[in-house]
C-alpha positions, 0 to 999 in steps of 0.5 A, spaced: 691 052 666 688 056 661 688 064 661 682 068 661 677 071 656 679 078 654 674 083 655 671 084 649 671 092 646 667 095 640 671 101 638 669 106 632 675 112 630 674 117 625 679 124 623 677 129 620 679 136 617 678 142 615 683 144 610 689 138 609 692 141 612 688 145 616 684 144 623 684 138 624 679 133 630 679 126 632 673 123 635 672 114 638 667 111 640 667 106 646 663 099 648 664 095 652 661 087 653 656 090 657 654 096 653 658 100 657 659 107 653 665 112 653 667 117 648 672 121 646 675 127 642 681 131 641 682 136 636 689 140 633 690 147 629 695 145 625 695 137 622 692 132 617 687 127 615 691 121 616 694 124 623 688 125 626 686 119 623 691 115 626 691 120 633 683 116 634 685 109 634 692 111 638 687 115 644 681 109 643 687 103 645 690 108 650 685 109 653 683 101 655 685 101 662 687 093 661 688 089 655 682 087 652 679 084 645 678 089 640 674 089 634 676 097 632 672 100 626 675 105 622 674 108 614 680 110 614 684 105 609 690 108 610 690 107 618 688 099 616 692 097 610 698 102 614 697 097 621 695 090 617 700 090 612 705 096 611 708 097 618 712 090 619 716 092 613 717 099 615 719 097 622 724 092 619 727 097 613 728 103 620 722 107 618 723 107 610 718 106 605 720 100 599 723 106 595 727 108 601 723 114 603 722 117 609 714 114 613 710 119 613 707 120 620 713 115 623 712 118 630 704 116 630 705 109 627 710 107 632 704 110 637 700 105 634 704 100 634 705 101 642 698 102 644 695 096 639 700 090 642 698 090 649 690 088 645 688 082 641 686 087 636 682 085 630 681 092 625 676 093 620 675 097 614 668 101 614 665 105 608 665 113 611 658 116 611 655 110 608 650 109 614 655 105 619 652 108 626 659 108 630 662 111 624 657 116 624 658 117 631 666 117 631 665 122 625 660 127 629 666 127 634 671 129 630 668 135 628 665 136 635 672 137 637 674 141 631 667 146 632 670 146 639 678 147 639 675 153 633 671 156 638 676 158 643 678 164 644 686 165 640 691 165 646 697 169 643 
């Protein structure tokens, strides 16, 4: 017998910040098959480009309620080449780089790890602020929620 088709998901995630380090947003963009939209946002005080980054991709595949075929797009090399070709390694050598150095952002690489594995995922690579409307989308959440997370009043 053969299984079922996944369900197939368009996911787009984008991070920035302003300052690095400094306020930082993540924003992803979800489509399902049947056009189906969803977005979502976050945003942090104190953080990083590469950990909002990466925090977009993990809250994107979080938040699939069942495990689905996903092509996720991001322009975020790091996030790419970080899951596709460096995190084995790491993961086999307790969380060191070649050069036995600590892996930056250890705790959200390992979140990655644990959201992407219940998908079939395929990650792409897209050139930031070329055109890529997704991108451009995940991107203007990003900044949404920094824009938000500014406007709140300070809680002491």
């Amino acid at each position: 017998m053969t299984e079922p088709a996944l369900p197939k998901v368009i996911v787009a995630t984008d991070g920035a910040c302003k300052g690095n380090p400094g306020i930082g947003g993540w924003g992803a963009l979800l489509r399902a098959a049947n056009g189906t939209e969803k977005t979502l946002m976050g945003a942090e005080a104190h953080t990083t480009n590469n950990r909002m980054e990466l925090t977009g991709a993990i809250e994107a595949l979080n938040a699939l309620t069942r495990p689905a075929a996903v092509i996720l797009s991001t322009d975020s090399a790091y996030v790419r080449d970080g899951i596709t070709k460096w995190i084995h390694g790491w993961k086999r050598n307790g969380w060191k780089t070649a050069d036995k150095k600590p892996v930056k952002n250890a705790d959200l690489w390992q979140a990655l790890l644990d959201a992407a594995a219940r998908h079939k995922v395929e990650w792409r690579w897209v050139k930031g602020h070329s055109g890529d409307p997704d991108n451009e989308r995940a991107d203007m959440l990003a900044n949404e929620a920094i824009t938000n997370l500014r406007s709140q009043p300070h809680r002491g």
